[in-house]
Backbone bond lengths (Angstrom), bond angles and torsions (degrees), N, CA, C in turn:
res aa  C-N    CA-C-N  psi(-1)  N-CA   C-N-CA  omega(-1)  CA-C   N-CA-C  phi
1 X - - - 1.447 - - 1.524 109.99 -
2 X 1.612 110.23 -37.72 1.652 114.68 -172.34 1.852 82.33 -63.38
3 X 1.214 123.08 -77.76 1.283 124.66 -146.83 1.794 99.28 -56.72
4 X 1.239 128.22 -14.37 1.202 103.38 178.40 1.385 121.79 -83.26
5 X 1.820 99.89 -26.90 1.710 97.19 157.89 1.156 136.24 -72.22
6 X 1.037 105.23 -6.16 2.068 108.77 -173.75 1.897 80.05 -90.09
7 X 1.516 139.17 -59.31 0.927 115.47 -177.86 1.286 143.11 -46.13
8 X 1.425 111.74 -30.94 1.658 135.24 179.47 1.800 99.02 -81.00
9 X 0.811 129.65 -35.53 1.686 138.22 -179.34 1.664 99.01 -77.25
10 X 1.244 123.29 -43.51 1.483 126.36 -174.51 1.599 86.89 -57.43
11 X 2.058 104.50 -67.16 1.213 108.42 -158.24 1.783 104.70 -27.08
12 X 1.548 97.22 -76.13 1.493 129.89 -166.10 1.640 101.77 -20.84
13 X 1.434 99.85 -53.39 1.550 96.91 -170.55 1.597 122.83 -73.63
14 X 1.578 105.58 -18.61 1.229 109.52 169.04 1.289 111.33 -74.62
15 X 0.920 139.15 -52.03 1.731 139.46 175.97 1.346 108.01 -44.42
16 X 1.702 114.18 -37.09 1.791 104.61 -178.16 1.438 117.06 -83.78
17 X 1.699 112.26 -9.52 1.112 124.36 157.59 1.065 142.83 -50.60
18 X 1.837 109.66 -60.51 1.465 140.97 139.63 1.660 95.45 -24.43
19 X 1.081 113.27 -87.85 1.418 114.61 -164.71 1.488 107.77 -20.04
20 X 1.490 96.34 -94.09 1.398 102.81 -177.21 1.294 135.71 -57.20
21 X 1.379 131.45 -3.25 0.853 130.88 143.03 2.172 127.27 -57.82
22 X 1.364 102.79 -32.76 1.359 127.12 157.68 1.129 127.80 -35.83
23 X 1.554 86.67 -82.25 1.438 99.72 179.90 1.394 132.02 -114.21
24 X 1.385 91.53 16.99 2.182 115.78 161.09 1.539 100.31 79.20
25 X 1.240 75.75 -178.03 2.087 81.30 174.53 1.519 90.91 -104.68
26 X 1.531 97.62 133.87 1.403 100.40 -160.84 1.443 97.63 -110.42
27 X 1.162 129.06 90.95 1.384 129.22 166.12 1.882 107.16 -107.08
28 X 1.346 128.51 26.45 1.875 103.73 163.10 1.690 84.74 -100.58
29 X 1.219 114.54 8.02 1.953 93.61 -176.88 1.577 117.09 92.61
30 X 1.469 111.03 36.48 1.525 100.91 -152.47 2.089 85.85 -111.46
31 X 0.590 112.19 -155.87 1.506 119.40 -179.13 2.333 103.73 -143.06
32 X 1.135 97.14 140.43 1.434 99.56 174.72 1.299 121.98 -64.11
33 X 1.247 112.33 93.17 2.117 113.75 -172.11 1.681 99.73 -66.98
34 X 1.846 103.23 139.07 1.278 104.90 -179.39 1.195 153.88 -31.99
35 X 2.115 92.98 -44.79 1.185 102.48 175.15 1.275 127.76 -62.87
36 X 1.581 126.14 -17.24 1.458 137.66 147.58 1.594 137.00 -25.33
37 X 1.730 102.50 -33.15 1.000 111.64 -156.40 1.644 128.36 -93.60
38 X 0.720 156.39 85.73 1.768 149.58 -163.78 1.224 101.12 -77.33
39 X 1.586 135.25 125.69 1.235 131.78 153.81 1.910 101.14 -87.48
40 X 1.161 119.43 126.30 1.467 127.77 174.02 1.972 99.76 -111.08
41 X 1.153 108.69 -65.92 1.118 139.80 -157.99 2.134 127.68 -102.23
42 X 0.960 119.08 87.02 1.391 104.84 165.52 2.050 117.48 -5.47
43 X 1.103 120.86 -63.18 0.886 116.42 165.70 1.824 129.77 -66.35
44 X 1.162 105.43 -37.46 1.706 101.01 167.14 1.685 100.32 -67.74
45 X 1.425 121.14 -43.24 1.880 107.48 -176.06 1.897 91.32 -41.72
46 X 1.459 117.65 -71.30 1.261 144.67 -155.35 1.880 114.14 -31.68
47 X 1.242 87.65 -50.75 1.410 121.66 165.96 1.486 107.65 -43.70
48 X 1.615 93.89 -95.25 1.384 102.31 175.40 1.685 136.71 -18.46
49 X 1.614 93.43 -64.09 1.648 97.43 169.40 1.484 125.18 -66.39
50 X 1.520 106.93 -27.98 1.208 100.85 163.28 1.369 137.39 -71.28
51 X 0.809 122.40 20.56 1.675 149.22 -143.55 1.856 115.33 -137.33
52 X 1.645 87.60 -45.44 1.481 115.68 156.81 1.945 131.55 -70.06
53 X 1.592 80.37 -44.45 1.761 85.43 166.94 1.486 120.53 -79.99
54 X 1.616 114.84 -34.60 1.448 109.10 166.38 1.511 125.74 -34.31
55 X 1.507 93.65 -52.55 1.889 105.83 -178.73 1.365 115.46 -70.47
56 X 1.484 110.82 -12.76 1.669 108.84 -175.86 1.270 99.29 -86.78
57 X 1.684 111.45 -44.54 1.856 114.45 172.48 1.157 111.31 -35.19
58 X 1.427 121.04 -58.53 1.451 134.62 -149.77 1.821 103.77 -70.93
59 X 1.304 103.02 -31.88 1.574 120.09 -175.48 1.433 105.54 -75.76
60 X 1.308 127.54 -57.51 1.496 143.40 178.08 1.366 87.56 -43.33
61 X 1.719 124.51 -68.49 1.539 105.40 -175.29 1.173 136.06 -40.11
62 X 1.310 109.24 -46.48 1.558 123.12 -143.00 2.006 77.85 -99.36
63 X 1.185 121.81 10.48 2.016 108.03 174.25 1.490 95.83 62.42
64 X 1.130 141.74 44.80 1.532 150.27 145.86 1.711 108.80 -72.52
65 X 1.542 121.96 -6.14 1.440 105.46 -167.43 1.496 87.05 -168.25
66 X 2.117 84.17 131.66 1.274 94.25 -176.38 1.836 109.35 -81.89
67 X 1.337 86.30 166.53 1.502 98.87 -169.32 1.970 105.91 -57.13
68 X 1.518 113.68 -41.70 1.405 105.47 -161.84 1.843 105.37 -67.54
69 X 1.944 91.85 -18.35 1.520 98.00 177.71 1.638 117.11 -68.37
70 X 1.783 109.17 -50.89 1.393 103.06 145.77 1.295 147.58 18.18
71 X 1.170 106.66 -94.39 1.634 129.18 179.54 1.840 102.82 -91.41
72 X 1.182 113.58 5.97 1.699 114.81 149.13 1.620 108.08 -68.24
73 X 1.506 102.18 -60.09 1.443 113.11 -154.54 1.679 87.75 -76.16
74 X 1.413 119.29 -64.93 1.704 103.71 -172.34 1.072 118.65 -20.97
75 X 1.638 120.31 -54.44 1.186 118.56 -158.08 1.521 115.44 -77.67
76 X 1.491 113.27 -24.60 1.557 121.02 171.08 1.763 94.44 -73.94
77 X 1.202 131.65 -10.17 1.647 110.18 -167.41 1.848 79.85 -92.02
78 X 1.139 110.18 -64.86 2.204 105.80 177.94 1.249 102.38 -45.25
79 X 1.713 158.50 26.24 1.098 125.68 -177.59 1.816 68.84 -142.01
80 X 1.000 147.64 -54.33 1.756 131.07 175.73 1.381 108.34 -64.08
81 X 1.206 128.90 -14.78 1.735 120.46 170.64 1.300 110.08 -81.58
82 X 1.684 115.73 -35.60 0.952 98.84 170.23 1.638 134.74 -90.14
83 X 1.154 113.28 -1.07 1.545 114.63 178.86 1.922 94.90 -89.72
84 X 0.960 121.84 -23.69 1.547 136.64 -172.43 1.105 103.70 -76.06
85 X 1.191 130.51 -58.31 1.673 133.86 152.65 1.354 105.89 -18.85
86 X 1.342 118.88 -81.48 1.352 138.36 -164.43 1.533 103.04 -59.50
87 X 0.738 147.62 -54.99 1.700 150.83 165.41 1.553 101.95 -55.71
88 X 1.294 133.84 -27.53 1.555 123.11 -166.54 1.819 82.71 -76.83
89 X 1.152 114.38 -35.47 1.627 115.76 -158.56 1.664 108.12 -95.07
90 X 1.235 120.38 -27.85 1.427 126.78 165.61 1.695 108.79 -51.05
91 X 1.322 101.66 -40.79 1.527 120.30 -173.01 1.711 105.63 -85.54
92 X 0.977 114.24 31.43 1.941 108.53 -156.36 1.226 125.01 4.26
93 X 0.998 103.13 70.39 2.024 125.18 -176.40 1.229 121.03 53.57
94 X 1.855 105.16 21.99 1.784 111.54 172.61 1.087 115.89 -73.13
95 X 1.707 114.98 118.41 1.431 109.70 -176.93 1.361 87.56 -94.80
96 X 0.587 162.52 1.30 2.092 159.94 172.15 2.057 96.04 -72.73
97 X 0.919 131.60 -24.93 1.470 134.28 -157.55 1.540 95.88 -73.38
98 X 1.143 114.23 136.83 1.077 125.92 132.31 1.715 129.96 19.90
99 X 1.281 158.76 124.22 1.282 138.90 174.50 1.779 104.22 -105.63
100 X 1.378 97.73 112.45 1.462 81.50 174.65 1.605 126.93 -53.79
101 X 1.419 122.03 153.74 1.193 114.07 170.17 1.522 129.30 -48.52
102 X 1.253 109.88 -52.46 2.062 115.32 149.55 0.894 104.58 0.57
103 X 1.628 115.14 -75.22 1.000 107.90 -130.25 1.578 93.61 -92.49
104 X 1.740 113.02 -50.41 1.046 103.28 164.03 1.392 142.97 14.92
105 X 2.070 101.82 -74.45 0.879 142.14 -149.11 1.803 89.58 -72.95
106 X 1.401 108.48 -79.98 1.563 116.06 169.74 1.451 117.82 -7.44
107 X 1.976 105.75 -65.36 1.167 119.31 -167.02 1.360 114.56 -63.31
108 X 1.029 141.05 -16.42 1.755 165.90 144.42 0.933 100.64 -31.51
109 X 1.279 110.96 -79.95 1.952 124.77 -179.96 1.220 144.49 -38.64
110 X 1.867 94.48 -46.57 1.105 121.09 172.53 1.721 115.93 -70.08
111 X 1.350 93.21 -46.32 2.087 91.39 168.63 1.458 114.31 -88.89
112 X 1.188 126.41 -14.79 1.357 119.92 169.18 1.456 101.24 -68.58
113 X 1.307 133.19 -54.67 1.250 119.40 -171.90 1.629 114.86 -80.80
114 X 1.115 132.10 -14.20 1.719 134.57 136.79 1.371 126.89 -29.54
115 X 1.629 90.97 -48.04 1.868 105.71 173.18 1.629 118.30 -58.42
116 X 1.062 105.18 -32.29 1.490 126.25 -154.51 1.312 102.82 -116.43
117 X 1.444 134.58 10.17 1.753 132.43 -155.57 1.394 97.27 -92.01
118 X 1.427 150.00 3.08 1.502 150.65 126.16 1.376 119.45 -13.96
């Protein structure tokens, strides 16, 4: 059990590694453009979008995004949580697994159209 958490914590930190190494330390406010992105890992997808929704939060605050744009992106953030869900558990909660393409695919979408939510 110890060794499976030191492995999942190794994982974890490598994926936030990956990340940011990716998609930089992003302080001008920019959002991570796709072609940046490698899905390897359940946890690097995980990462990533989360990384993506921060900047959409931060935008929603500051009135950067109109409302009908809004409830575009919500509904793409409930439709990758939920196929992401379902793959975290297909995988029995291996974040080291594989990312299916699905989901992949979603996770693309979902920050490509974040990128573009102007």
């Amino acid at each position: 059990m110890r060794q499976l958490f030191q492995s999942g914590l190794v994982a974890l930190l490598a994926a936030l590694l990956v990340t940011a190494t990716l998609s930089g330390c992003n302080t001008t406010g920019t959002a991570p453009t796709p072609q940046a992105i490698v899905y390897q890992t359940l946890a690097t997808t995980k990462a990533v979008v989360d990384n993506a929704e921060k900047f959409y939060g931060a935008e929603v605050v500051q009135g950067r995004v109109a409302v009908a744009r809004q409830k575009e992106i919500d509904a793409r953030i409930v439709e990758f949580h939920t196929a992401f869900g379902l793959a975290v558990q297909l995988a029995k909660k291996d974040f080291t697994a594989i990312t299916p393409s699905t989901v992949q695919e979603l996770a693309d979408a979902l920050v490509l159209l974040i990128n573009n939510q102007n």
